[in-house]
N, C-alpha and C positions, 0 to 999 in steps of 0.2 A: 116353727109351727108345723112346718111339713111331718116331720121326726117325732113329734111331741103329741101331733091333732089334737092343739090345744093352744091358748096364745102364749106368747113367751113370758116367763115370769115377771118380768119387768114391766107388761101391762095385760098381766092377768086379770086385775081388779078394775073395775069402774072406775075412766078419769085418769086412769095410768098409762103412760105411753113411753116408749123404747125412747133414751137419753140420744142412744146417736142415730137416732132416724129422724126426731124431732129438728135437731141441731143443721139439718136440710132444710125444713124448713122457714126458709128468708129467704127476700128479696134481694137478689147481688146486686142490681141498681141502687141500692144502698147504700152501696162500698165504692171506692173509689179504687183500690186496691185490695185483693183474693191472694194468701197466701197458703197454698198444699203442697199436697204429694203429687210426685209424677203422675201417681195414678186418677189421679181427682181431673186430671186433662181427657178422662175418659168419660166425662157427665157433659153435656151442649150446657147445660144449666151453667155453670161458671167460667165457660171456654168462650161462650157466644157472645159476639161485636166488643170483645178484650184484647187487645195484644198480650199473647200467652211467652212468660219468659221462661226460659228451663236456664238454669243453674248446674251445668256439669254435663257430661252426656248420660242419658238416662238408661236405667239398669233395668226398668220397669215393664216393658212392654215383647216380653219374649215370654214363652211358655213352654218349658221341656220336657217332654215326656222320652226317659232312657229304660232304665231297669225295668219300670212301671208301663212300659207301653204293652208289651202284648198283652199282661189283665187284664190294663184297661181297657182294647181294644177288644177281646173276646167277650169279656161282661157288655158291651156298648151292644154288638152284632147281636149276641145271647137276646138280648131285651128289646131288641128293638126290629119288630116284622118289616119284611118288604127288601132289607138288605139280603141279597142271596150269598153271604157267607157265614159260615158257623162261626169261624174262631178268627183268632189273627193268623196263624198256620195256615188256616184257609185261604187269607187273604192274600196273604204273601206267597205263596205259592199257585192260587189260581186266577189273581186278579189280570194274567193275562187273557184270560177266558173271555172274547170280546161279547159274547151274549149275556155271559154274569153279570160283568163288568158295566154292560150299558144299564141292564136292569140296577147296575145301584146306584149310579149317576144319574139317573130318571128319577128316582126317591129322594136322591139329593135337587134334584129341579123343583119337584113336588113341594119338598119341605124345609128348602134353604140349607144351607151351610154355616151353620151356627154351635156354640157350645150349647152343652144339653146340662143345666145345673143339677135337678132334679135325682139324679141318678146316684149322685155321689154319698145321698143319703140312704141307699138304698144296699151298698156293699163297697167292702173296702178294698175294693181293686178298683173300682168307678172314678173317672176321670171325667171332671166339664169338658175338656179339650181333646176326648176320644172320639167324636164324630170327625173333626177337623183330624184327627190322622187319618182316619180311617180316609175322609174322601184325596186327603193329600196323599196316599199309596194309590189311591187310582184315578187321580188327573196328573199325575206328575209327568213330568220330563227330564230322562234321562241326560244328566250332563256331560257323563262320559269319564267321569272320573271319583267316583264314587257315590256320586250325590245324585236327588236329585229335587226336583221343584215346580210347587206347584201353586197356581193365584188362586184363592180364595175367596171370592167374588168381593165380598163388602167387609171381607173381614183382615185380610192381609197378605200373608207369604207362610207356603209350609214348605219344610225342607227333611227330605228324608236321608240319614247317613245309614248306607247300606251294611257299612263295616263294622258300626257300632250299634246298630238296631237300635236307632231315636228318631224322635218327630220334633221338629222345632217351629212353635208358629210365633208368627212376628205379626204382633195387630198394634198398628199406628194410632197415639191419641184421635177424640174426635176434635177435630182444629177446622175443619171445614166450615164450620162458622165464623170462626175467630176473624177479625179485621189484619191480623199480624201475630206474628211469629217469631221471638228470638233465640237465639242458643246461643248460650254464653261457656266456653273452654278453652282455658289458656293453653292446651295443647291440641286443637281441633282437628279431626281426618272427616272432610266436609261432606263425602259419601255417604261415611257411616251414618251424619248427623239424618241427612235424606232420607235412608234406608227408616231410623229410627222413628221419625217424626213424619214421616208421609208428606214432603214440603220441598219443592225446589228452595234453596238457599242461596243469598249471595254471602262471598268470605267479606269482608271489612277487621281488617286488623285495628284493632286501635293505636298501637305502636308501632314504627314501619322501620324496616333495617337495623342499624347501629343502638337503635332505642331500645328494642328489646336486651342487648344484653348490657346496657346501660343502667336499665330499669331494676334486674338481679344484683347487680354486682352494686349502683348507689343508691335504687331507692329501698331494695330490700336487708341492703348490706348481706347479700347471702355469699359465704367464701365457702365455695365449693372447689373442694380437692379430689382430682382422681388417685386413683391408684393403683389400678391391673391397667393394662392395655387388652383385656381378653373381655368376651360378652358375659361368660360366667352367667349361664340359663340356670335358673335356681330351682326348677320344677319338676327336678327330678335327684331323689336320694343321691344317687350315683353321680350327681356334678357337684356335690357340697361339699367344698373341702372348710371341714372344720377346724383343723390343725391351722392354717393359712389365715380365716377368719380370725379367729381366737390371739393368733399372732399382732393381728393389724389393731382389734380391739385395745391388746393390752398394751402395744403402742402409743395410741390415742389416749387411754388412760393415764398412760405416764407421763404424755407431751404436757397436757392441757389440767393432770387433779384430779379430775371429776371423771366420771363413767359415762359414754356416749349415750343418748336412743337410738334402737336400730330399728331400719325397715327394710324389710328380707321377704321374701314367699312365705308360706305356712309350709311348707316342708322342710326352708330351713330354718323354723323356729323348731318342726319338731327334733329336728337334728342337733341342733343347737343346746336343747335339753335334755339329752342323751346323754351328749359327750362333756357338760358342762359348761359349754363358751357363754349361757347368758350368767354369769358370776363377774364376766367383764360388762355387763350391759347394764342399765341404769331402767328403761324399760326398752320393749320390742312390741311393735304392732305387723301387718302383712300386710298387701299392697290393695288389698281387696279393701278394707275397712281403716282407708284414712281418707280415700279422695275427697275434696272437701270439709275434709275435717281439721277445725283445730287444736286438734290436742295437743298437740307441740309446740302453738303459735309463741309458746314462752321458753321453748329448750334451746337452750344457746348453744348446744352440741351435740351431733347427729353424724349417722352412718347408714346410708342405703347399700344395702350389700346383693348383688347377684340379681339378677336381673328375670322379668317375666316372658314365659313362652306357655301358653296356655296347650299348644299341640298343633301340628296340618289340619285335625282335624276343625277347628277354630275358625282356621283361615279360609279353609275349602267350602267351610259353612256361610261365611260371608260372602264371597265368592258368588254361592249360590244365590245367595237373597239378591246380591247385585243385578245377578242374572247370567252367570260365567260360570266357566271352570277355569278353578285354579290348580295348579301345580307347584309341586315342590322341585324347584335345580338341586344342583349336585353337590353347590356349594355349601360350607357351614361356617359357624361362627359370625365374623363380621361379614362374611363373604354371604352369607346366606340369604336369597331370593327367589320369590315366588314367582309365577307369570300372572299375567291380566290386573287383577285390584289385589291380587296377594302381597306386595309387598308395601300398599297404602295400609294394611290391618296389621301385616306386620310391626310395622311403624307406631301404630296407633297403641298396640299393647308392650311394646318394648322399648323405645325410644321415649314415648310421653309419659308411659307409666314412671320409668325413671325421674324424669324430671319433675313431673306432677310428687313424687315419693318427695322427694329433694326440696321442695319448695312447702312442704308442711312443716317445716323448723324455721323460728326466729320470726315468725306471721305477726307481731304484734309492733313492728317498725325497730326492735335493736336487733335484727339479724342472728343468723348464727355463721359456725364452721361447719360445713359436712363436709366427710367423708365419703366418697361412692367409690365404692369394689364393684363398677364393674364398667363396660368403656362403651353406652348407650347412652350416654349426653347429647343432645342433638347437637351439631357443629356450632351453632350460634352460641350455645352457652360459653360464658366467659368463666376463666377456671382462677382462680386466688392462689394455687400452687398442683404440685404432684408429689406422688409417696409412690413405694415399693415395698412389698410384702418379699426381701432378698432369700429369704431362705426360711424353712422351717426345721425345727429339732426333732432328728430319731430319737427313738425311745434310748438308744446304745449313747447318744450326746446327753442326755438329758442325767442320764448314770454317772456318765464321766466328770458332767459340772456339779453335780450332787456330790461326789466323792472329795471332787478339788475345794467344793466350799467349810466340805467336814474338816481336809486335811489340811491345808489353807497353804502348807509345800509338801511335795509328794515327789517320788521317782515315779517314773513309769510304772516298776514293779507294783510300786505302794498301790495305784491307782486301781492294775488287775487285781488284786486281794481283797480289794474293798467288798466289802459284802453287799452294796448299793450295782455292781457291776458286773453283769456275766458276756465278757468281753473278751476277746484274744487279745493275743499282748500287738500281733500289728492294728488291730481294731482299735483299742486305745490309744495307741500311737497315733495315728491318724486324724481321731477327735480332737486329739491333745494338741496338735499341729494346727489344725482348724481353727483351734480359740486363739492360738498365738498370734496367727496368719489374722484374724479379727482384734489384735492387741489389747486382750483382757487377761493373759495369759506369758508369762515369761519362761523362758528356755534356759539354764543356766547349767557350767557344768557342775559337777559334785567336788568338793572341796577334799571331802575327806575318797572320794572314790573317783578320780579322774576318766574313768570309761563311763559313767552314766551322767547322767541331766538330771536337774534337778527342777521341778515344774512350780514356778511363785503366780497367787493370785494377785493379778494386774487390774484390777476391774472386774469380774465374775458379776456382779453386783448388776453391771449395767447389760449385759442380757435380759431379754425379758425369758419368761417361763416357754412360752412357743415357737420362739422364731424372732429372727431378725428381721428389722423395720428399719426404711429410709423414710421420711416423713421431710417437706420441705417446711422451715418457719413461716406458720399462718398464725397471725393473731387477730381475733375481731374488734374492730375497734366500737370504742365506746361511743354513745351519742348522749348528747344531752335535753333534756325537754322538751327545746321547742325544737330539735330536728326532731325527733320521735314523733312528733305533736305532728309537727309538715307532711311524715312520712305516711301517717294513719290518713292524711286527706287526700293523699296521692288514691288514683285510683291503680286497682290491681292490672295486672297486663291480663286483657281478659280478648283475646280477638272474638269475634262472635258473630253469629251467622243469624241471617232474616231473610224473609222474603219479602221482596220492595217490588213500589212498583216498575215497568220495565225500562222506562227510558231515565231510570236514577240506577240501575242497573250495573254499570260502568264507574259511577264514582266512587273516589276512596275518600276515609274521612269517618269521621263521629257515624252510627247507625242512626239512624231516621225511623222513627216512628210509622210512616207510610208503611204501606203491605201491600202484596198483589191481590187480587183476586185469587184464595183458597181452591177455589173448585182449580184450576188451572195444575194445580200438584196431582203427582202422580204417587198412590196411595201404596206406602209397605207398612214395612214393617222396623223392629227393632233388635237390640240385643244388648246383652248383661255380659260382661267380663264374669266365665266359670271360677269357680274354686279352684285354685291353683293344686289345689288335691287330685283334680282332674286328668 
């Protein structure tokens, strides 16, 4: 109507009213139980004297402004009197100016510290969440390691990355009313949950010790095989070996018949369709868009490959919200740790993400096999076997088994002549030794020529096209009705976090419906796992 100065088509006419404004209109004391979105925790109308459950850790309650901040911030200062700076240029370079400075914290006293909707219809650099940067550049604090951060009165937490020129604000549901609070993730980092939901939490596992990998390995029948010993970060072109993958695939392929589903980063699904590896895959999703999901709940065979690392910059962000600096050590791979809460987030996006990937197969009580390429299982998980990706084929092997399957016995000589081969003669020699030394390949002398050998295919057959694979025998076994049946009533391993009241505090056991007193939490913010494009 703003846009239009006019009402919106939907109830332009007499007796016409907007479908999803109307649809607000009810009494939740109606209901027994309120089923939304994360974001619907932001109305008191559906939150207030409910125990509010969240389902997963929520993605919902961050707001980034990157690319798009200095626009946004220039058009906000542009239009709006009383702030004494012109631009974000301005801002960012004279917000030390302590009399500019107090004059626009004085306007922000004035007129609150809130998003400004209005504006966004006005041009398309307009950001709701451009005043919230702007005042987060000038109440922040320096954390000394890049970052920095600032509280936002009623609204939540901004963090500014100086390296990458972004504003991140984190505004907590309103749960302040609510009676209780629970958060239910079977791989839970209980800070984060805090930070998210504005709520001291107690942890309450539901399963304690030996149970959990009890729970994977008989209630879920899930046989999970490793098979690198390496973390293999998949968030970056430059660590995706697709030759190795494509190997392991068409392993799995040949073990089991059927073609795996893979879940991988989105960078190495783009890679993957480059070089051709998903012709071995049956489907491929990314780690971003399965949490919670059951698409696979019926794939009896699966492959999580390579593992998530969003960036330092990720971590130092969290960091911030917590109210820290963090640092990156010197170590890498498995070795690799951060100081203060950096390596509880680390944990949270590579360690969980992992297994949360892993436990999206065989969801409907017959289980599956997976496969994981990559060695971020949490230690508890219980493993069904191990595999090895032993060796990958040069393009110079891949000539020379080409040639031998044409020529099926061959000399040496024969083998360099081939027209499938641009090889020296001790290069082929070499390969040719290779296959033998792998016994797909026989050595014999020449009957009619006693100085040369003569080269018989022994197996050629049982190579796969990329690379040699050890794979240990994993079968899954079958269930019949009524275990399936048992297994669908079994509840999921779900540990999950509340606030109770304080002297129930200390017990372990089933979560309790009790809750503290809300107002007693200490109000942030949240955040969303980026795009692994990122």
């Amino acid at each position: 109507e703003y846009v239009l100065d006019r009402p919106l088509p939907c109830q332009e006419h007499e007796g016409q009213r907007c479908p999803y404004a109307s649809k607000w209109e009810f009494d939740p004391d109606e209901y027994d139980v309120l089923i939304g979105h994360y974001n619907h925790a932001h109305k008191p109308k559906v939150a207030a004297g409910r125990t509010v459950v969240f389902d997963e850790f929520p993605d919902a309650y961050e707001t980034l402004l990157g690319p798009e901040l200095q626009g946004a911030v220039s058009y906000w200062l542009e239009a709006t009197d009383g702030v004494p700076f012109d631009s974000y240029t301005d801002l960012l370079e004279n917000r030390d100016d302590e009399s500019r400075r107090a004059d626009a914290l004085l306007w922000f006293d004035e007129h609150g510290v809130e998003p400004d909707e209005t504006h966004v219809f006005d041009d398309a650099s307009a950001h709701a969440a451009a005043p919230l940067a702007v005042f987060t550049l000038l109440a922040s604090d320096d954390l000394g390691n890049g970052f920095e951060r600032a509280e936002l009165e009623d609204i939540g937490l901004g963090v500014f990355d100086r390296a990458r020129g972004g504003v991140s604000v984190l505004q907590a549901p309103a749960l302040e009313y609510a009676s209780g609070v629970v958060a239910l993730d079977g791989t839970p980092t209980k800070r984060m949950w805090e930070l998210a939901l504005g709520e001291r939490l107690n942890h309450r596992p539901v399963l304690q010790g030996e149970e959990r990998a009890e729970y994977v390995r008989d209630a879920l029948n899930l046989n999970l095989v490793r098979t690198t010993e390496y973390v293999k970060p998949y968030n970056s072109a430059d660590h995706v070996n697709t030759e190795q993958d494509a190997a392991l695939l068409e392993a799995v392929t040949e073990k089991h018949g059927e073609r795996p589903s893979v879940i991988t980063t989105t960078t190495a699904e783009h890679e993957y369709d480059a070089d051709g590896v998903l012709e071995h895959v049956d489907e491929t999703k990314h780690y971003g868009n399965v949490l919670g999901s059951n698409e696979f709940d019926d794939t009896r065979l699966g492959a999580v490959i390579g593992s998530n690392h969003y960036g330092d910059h990720y971590i130092k962000k969290w960091g911030a919200y917590a109210g820290g600096a963090v640092d990156r050590g010197e170590e890498k791979g498995a070795d690799l740790s951060y100081s203060g809460f950096g390596d509880d987030v680390l944990q949270h996006m590579r360690e969980h993400d992992t297994l949360q990937a892993a436990m999206r197969f065989g969801r409907d009580g017959n289980g599956a096999v997976v496969y994981v390429h990559t060695d971020t299982l949490p230690e508890w998980v219980p493993l069904a076997g191990e595999g090895r990706v032993l060796t990958t084929w040069s393009d110079g092997m891949r000539d020379v088994v080409d040639a031998l399957e044409d020529l099926t016995t061959a000399t040496t000589a024969d083998v360099v002549a081939h027209p499938a081969v641009d090889l020296t003669r001790r290069q082929v020699f070499n390969n040719l030794e290779a296959l033998r030394e792998r016994g797909v390949l026989e050595r014999e002398q020449d009957t009619e020529d006693g100085r040369r050998v003569v080269w018989r295919d022994d197996g050629l057959h049982r190579l796969g096209e990329h690379g040699e694979v050890e794979l240990e025998p994993v079968d899954l076994e079958d269930l019949d009705d009524d275990e399936v049946e048992e297994i669908a009533r079994t509840v999921y391993y779900t540990p999950n976090f509340l606030n109770s009241l304080a002297e129930d505090a200390g017990s372990v056991g089933r979560p309790s419906p009790e809750v503290s007193d809300p107002a007693q939490a200490a109000a942030n913010g949240g955040d969303r796992p980026p795009d692994d494009a990122d």
